[in-house]
N, C-alpha and C positions, 0 to 999 in steps of 0.2 A: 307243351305245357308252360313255356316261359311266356313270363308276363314282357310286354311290351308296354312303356311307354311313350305314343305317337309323338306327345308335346316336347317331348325330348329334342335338342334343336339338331342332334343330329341328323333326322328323318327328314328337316326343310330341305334337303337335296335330291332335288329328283332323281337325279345320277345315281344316288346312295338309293333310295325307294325302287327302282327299274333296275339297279343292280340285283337286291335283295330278292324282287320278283323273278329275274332271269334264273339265280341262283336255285329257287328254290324247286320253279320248275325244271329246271336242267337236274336238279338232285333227287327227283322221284323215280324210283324204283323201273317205273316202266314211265314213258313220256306222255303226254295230253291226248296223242295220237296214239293209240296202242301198238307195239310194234305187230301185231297180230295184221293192221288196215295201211302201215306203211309202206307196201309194196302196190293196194289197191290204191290209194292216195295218188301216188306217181304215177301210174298207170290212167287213172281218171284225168289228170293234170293235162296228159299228151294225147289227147283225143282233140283229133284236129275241128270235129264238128262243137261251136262255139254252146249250143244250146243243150248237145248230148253232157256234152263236157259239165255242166252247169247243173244239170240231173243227175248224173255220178255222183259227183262232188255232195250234192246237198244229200241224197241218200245214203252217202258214205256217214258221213255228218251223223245223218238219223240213227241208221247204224249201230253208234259211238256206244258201250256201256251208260247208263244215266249219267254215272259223274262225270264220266268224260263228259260227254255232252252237255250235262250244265254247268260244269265249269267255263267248258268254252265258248259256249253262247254268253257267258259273261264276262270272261277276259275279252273277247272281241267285241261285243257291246264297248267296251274301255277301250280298247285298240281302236276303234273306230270314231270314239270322239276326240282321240290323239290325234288322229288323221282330220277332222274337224278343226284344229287349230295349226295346222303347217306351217304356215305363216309367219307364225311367233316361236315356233320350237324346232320347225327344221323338219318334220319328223313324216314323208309323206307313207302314201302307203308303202311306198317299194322301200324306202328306210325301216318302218314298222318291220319289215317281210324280211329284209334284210337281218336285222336284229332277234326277231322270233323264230323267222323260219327254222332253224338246226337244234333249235329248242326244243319248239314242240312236236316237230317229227322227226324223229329218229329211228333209224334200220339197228336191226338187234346186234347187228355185228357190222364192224365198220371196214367190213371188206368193200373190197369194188371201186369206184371209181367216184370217191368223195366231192369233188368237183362238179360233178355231172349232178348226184344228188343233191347239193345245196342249193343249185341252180332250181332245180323241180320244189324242194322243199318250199323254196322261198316262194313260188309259184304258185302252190297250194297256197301258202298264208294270205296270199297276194288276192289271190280268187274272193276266196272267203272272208277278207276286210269289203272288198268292191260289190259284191252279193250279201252283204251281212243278211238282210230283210226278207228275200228269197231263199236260201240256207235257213234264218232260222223263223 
């Protein structure tokens, strides 16, 4: 319910803006990825067959609750024209992936072997920026 105003100059910082968005998704109750599909996610990710892997993934995608889902085919719509500008912002896909991945898939409990998952995480987001068109 709080009102935001955009023209405010503290918002001209994209750092402050991509801050704000990481924040917000990182502080939702359950993550973009439901932890319900974050086990199938990783699983789909490490199928060695390039095309199966590519079917998984977007079917997982389909899957998704509606909100999931059209949140995320909209945040990656964005994500994907960040990666459209690399050049000028730095930001390619593996940076996007880098950045979002532990975001927006997270394991319900952070047992196990963190490293290994942020590796896969990031790999999923990885996927799904470079397939946007086919996913959605």
């Amino acid at each position: 319910d709080e009102q935001l105003d955009l023209d405010d100059g503290r918002w001209e910082d994209i750092h402050v803006v991509t801050g704000a968005l990481k924040l917000f998704l990182r502080e939702l109750p359950e993550p973009l990825v439901p932890f319900s599909h974050f086990d199938k996610f990783i699983a789909a990710i490490k199928i060695q067959d390039p095309s199966l892997r590519g079917r998984c993934i977007r079917d997982l995608v389909l899957s998704l609750p509606p909100a999931h889902h059209d949140t995320m085919k909209v945040l990656f719509r964005h994500l994907c024209r960040v990666v459209e500008h690399k050049e000028e912002n730095r930001m390619s896909v593996q940076s996007v992936a880098i950045v979002f991945g532990p975001t927006l898939l997270r394991p319900a409990s952070e047992e196990g072997n963190m490293a290994m998952h942020m590796v896969f995480q990031n790999q999923v987001v990885e996927h799904i920026l470079n397939h946007y068109g086919y996913i959605f």
